[in-house]
C-alpha positions as CSV (number, residue, x, y, z in Angstrom):
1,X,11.9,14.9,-24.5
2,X,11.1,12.4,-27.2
3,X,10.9,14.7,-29.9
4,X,14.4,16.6,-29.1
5,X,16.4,13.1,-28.7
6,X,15.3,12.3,-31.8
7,X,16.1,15.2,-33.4
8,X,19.9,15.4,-31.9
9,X,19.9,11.8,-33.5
10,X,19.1,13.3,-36.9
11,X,21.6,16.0,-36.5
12,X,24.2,14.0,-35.3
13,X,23.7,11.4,-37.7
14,X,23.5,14.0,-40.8
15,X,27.1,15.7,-39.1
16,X,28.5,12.2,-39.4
17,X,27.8,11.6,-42.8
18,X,29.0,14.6,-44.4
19,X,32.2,14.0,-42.6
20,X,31.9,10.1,-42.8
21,X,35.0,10.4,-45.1
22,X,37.0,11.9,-43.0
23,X,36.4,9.3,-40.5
24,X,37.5,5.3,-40.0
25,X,35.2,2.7,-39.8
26,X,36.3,2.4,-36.0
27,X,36.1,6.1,-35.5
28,X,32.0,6.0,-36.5
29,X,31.4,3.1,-34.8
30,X,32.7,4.4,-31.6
31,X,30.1,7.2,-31.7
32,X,27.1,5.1,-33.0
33,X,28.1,3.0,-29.5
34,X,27.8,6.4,-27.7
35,X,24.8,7.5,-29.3
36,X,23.3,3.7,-28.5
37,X,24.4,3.8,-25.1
38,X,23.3,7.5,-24.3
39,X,19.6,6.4,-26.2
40,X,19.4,3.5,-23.4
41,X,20.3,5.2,-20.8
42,X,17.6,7.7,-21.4
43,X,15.3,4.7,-22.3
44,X,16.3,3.3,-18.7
45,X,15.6,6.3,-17.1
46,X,12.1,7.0,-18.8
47,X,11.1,3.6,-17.1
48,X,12.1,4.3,-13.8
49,X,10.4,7.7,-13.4
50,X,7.2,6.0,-15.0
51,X,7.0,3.1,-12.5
52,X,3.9,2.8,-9.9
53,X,5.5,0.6,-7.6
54,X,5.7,1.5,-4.2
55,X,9.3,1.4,-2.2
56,X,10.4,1.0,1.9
57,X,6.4,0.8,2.8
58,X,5.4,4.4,0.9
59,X,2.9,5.0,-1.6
60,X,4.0,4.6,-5.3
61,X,3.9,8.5,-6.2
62,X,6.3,8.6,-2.7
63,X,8.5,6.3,-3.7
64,X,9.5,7.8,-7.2
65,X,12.9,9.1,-6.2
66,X,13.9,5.8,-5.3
67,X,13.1,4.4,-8.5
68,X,15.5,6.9,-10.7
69,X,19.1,6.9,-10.8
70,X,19.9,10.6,-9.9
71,X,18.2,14.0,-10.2
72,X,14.9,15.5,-9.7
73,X,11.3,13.1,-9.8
74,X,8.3,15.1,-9.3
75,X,5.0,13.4,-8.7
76,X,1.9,14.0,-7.3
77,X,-1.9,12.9,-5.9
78,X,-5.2,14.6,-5.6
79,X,-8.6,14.0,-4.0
80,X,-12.2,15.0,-4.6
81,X,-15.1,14.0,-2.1
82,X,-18.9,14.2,-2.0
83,X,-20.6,13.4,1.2
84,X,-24.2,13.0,2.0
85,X,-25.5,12.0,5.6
86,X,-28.6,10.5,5.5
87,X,-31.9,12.9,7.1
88,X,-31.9,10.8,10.5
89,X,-30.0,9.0,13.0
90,X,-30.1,5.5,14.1
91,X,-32.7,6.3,16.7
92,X,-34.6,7.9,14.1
93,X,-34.2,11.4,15.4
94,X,-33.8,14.2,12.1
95,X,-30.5,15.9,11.6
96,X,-29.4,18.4,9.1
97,X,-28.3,16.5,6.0
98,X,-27.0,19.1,3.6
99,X,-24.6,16.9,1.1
100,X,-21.0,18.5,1.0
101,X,-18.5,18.6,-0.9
102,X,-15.0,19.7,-1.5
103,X,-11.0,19.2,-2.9
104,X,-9.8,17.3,0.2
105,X,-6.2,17.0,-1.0
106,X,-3.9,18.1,-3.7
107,X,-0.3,16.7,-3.5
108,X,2.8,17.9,-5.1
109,X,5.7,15.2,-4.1
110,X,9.2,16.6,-5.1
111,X,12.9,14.3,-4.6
112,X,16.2,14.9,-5.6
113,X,18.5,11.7,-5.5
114,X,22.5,13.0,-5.1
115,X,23.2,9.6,-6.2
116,X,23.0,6.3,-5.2
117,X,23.4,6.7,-1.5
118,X,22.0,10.0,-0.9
119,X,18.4,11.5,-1.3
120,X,16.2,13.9,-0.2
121,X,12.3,13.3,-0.4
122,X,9.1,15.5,0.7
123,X,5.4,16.0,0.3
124,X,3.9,19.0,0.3
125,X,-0.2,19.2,1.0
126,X,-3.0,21.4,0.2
127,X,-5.7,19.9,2.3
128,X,-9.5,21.4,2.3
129,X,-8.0,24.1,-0.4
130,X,-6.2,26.6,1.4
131,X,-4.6,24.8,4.4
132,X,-0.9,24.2,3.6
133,X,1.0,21.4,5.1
134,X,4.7,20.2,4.7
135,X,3.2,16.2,5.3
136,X,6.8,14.9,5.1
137,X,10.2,16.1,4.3
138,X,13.3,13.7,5.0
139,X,16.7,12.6,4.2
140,X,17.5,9.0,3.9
141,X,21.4,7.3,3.6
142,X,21.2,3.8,1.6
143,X,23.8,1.9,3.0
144,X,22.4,-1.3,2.3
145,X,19.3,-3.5,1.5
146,X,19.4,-4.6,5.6
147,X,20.1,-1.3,7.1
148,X,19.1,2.3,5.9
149,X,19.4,5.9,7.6
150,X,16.6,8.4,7.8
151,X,16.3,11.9,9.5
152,X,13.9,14.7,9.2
153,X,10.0,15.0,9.3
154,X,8.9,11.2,9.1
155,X,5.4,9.5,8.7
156,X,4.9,7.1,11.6
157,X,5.1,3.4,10.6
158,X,1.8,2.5,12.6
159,X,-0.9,0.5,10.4
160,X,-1.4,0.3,6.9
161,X,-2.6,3.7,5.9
162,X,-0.3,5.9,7.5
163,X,2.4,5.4,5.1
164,X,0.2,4.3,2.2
165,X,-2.8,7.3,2.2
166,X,-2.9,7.9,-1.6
167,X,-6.5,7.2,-2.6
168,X,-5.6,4.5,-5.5
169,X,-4.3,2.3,-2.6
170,X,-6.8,2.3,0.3
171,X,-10.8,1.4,-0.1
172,X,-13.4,3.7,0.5
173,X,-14.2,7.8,-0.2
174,X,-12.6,8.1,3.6
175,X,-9.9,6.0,5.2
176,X,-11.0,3.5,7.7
177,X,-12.0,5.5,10.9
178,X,-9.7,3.4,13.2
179,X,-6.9,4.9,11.0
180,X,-8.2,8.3,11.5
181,X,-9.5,8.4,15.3
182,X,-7.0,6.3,17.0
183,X,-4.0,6.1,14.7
184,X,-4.6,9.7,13.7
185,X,-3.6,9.4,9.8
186,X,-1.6,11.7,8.5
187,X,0.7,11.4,11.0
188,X,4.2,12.3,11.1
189,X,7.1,13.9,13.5
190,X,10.4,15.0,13.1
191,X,12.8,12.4,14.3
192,X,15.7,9.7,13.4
193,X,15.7,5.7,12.3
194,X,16.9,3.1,10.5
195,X,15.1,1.0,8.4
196,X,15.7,-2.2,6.2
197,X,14.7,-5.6,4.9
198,X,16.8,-9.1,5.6
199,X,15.2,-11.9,4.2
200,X,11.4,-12.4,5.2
201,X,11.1,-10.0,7.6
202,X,11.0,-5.6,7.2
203,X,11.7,-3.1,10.0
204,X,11.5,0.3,11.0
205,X,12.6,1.9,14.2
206,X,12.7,5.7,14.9
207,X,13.1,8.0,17.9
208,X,10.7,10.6,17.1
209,X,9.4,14.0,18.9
210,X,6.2,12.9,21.1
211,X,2.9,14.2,20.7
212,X,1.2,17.3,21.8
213,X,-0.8,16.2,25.2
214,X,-2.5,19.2,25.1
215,X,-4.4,18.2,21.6
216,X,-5.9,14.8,22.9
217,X,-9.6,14.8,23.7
218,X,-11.9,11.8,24.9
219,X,-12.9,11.5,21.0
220,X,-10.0,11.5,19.0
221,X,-6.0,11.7,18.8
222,X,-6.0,14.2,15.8
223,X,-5.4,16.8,17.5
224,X,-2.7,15.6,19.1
225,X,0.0,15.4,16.0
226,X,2.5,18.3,16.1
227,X,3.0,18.3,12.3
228,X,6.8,18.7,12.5
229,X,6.0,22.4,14.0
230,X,3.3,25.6,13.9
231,X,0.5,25.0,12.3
232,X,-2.2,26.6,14.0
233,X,-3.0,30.1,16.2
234,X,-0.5,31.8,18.4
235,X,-1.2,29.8,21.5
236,X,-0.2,26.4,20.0
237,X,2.8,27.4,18.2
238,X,4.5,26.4,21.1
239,X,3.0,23.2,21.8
240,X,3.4,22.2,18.5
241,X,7.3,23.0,18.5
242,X,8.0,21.6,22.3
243,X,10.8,18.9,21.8
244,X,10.7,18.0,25.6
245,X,9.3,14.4,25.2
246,X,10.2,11.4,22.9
247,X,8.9,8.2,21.8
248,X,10.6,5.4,19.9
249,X,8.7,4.0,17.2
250,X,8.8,0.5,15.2
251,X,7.2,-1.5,12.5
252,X,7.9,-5.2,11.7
253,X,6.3,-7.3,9.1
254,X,7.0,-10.9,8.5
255,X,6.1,-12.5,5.1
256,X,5.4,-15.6,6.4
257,X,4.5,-17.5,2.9
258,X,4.3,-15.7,-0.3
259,X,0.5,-14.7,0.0
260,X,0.8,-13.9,3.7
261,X,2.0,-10.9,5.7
262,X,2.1,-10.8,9.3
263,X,3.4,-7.2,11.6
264,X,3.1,-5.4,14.5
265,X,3.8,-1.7,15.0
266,X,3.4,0.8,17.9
267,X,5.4,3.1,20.0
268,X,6.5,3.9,23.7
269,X,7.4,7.3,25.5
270,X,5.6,10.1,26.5
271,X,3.4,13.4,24.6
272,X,4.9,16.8,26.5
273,X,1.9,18.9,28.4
274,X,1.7,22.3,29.6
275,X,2.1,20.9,33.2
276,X,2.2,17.4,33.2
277,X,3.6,15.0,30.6
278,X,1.3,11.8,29.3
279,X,3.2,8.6,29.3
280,X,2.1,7.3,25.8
281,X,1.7,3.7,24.8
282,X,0.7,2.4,21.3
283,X,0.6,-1.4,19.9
284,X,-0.7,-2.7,16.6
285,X,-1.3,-5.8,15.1
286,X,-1.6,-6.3,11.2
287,X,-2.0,-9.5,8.3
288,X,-2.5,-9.2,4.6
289,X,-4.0,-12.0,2.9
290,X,-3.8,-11.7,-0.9
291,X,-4.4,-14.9,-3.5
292,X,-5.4,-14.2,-6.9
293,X,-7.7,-11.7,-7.0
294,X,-8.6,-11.7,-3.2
295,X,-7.2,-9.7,-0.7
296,X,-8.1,-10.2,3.1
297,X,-6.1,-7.2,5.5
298,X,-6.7,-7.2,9.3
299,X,-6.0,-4.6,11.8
300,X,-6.2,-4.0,15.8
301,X,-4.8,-1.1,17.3
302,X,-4.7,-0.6,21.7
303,X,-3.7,3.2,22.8
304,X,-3.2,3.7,26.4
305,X,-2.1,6.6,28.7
306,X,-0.2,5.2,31.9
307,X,-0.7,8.1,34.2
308,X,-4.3,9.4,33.0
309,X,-5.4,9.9,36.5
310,X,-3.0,12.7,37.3
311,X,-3.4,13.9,34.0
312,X,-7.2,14.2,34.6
313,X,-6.2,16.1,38.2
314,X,-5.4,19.0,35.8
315,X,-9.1,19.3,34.6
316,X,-10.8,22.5,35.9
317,X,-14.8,21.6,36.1
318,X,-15.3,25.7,35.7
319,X,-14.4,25.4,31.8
320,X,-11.0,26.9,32.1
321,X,-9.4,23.5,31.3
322,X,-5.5,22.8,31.8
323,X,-6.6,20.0,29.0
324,X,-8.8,18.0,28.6
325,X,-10.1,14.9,30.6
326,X,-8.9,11.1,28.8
327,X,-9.8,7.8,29.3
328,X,-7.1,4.7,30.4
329,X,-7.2,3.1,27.0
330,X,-9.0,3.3,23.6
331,X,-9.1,0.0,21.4
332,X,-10.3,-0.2,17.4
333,X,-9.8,-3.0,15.0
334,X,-11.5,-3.6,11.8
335,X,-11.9,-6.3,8.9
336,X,-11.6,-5.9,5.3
337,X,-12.1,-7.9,1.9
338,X,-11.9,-6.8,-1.8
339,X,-12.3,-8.8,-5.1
340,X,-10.4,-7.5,-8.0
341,X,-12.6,-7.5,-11.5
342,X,-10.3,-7.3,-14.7
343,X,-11.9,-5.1,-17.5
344,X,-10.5,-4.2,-21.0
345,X,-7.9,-1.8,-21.4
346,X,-6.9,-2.4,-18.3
347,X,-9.4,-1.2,-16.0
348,X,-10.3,-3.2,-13.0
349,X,-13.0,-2.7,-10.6
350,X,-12.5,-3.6,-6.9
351,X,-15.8,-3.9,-4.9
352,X,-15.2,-4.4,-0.6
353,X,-16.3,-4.9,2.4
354,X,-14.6,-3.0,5.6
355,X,-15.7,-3.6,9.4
356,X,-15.0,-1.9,11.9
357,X,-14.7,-1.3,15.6
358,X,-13.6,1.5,18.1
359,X,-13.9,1.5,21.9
360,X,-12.7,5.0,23.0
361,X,-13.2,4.2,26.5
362,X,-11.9,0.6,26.6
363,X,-11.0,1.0,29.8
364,X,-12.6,4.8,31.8
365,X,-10.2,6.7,34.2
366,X,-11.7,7.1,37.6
367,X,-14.2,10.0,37.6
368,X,-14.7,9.9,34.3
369,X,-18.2,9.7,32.9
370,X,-19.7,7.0,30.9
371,X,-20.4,8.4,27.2
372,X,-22.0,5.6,25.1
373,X,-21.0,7.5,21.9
374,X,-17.7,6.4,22.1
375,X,-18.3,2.7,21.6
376,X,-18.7,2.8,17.7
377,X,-19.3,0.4,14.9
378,X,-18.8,1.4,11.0
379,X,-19.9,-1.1,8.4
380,X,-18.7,0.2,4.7
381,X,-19.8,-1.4,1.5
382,X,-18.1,0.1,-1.8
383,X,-16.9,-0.3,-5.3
384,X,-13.7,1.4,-6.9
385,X,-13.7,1.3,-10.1
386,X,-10.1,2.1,-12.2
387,X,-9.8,3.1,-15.6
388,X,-6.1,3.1,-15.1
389,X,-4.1,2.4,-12.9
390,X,-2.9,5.6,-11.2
391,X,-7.1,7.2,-11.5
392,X,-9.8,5.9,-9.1
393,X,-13.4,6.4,-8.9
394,X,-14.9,5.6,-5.8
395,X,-18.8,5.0,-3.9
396,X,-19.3,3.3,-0.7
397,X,-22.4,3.3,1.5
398,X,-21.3,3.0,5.5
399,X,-23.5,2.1,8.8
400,X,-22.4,4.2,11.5
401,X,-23.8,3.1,14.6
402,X,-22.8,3.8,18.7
403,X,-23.9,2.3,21.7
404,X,-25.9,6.1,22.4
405,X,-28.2,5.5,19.3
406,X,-26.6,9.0,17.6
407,X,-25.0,7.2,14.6
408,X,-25.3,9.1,11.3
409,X,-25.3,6.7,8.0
410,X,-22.9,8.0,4.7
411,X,-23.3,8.1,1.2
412,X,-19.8,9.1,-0.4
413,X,-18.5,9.5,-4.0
414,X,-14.8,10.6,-4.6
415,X,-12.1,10.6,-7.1
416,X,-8.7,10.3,-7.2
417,X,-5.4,10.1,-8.6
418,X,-1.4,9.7,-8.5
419,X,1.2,10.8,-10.8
């Protein structure tokens, strides 16, 4: 791009001095003005595509259509992981500890801005190599700085990674398992909302598709996320695109001084079963601490199902399950610190600590049997190291420990990067 501007520059400068006496003074300094204003603009633009700065709560590679004036921006992320269990479990019983390792992710973001009003945005995902995902795709309507319009297939605004999952902006090989298991990460739904900034404080509300019932399990709420439509065999393609149920979806965040940030997120409505229909309750509570080189986050995180116990009247004992049973409520939280080192040439490296928490049966339906594997604790120690800014190498040792004495230790390398 470089290279061709400056060789129109040269031509169009050579043109205008063979003809220069043919022209006025004010006739070749009118088009020395265009040529100046036509190199800024393109100057202007340059920096806008290149910025890393993140934009309405999304990662920066997300956000770079909202950082150009009009057209295309293209960017990207990508994700390689190495795992190693250690040989036993916390009771000291072996398991099998082959190491593993694989291309978890490899993300092609594409925009188009109509202009300064209008845009379209998406993500498109290949996750564990060949499974293809559309992880967002949306159109947003910028009225304002307070109040914004967005429809399609939307990320859920619930805790920190949901909306911010590329891997140069969370800790650790693996995002934290509260933000996995209970908020299941990636998360998204078609829907509509609004979404803005007035002052101090940052909202988002959206009335979005609810969840797939059918995909909940006693362990996990993964299972659970529609993905905007089929993703899977014949016999969930219609769970997956059942529009029967809703659920109305906010984030608020407070910046209550300049080095502290206080929020809540969650959601209310219901996830549409084959029979019966879950009413679905989710609240979060969230703080960022950062001063200097220190940065202290915070996060707790309650699910509930309201009507759990004639859900769980559905649940054949045979093995030919309507679904399967739940618990009342699930609760998770966890703790986290990092220290930012400057190198030279601007590398950094960020060591941290992350604690965390997750009761899966927080509260047990009736007739539901006590499983002491649910209650979890997961204690990650790691280092990230950046030779730039947009490329990440990461290790991290975590405890894993439950109250049934199964808990598997990790090892993890990874790297990663955005564009």
């Amino acid at each position: 791009m470089r290279t061709l501007l400056a060789a129109l520059l040269f031509f169009g400068l050579t043109v205008d001095s063979i003809n220069a006496q043919e022209l006025s003074n004010e006739e070749l300094s009118k088009r020395v003005e265009i040529l100046a204003d036509e190199i800024n603009q393109l100057k202007a633009y340059q920096l806008s595509v290149s910025k890393n700065e993140s934009k309405y709560g999304l990662s920066p590679s997300a956000s770079k259509v909202y950082h150009i004036p009009q057209g295309l921006s293209v960017g990207g992320y990508g994700e390689v992981t190495y795992l190693h269990d250690r040989a036993e479990d916390q009771d000291g019983d072996a398991i099998d500890n082959d190491p593993t390792s694989e291309v978890l992710r490899n993300i092609l973001y594409l925009g188009y801005k109509f202009n300064d009003k209008w845009l379209i945005n998406m993500e498109l995902e290949i996750e564990h190599v060949s499974q293809v995902y559309t992880e967002f795709m949306y159109l947003d309507y910028l009225h304002s700085q307070e109040l914004n319009f967005r429809s399609g297939l939307m990320l859920h605004p619930i805790g920190f990674v949901n909306e911010l999952h590329e891997p140069t902006v969370f800790n650790g090989v693996l995002r934290p398992r509260v933000e996995t298991v209970i908020i299941p990460t990636t998360w998204r739904s078609l829907g509509v909302g609004a979404f803005g900034t007035s002052g101090r404080s940052t909202y988002k509300f959206y009335v979005m598709n609810g969840m797939n019932a059918q995909g909940f399990s006693a362990s996990s709420n993964r299972g659970a996320r529609k993905r905007g439509g089929h993703y899977s065999d014949s016999e969930e393609k219609t769970d997956n695109q059942r529009t029967s149920t809703a659920i109305a979806v906010w984030r608020y965040d407070f910046q209550a001084t300049d080095s502290l940030m206080l929020g809540t997120s969650g959601l209310v409505g219901q996830a549409s079963g084959d029979n019966e229909d879950l009413d679905h309750r989710m609240l979060s509570l969230h703080a960022e601490y950062n001063s200097g080189a220190h940065r202290f986050r915070f996060l707790g995180v309650r699910n509930t199902f309201a009507n759990v116990d004639d859900w769980n009247d559905g649940f054949e004992s045979d093995g030919t399950t309507q679904n399967a049973q739940l618990n009342e409520s699930q609760t998770g939280g966890y703790i986290e610190y990092q220290y930012t080192i400057t190198g030279s040439g601007g590398s950094k490296y960020v060591p941290f600590i992350r604690l965390e928490q997750i009761n899966l049966q927080a509260q047990k339906a009736d007739g539901i049997a006590d499983d002491a594997s649910l209650e979890r604790r997961h204690a990650t120690v790691g280092l990230n190291y950046f030779p730039l800014d947009r490329v990440v190498f990461k290790a991290d040792y975590t405890k894993n420990t439950n109250e049934a004495d199964s808990g598997v230790d990790q090892f993890a390398l990874g790297l990663g990067y955005n564009f």
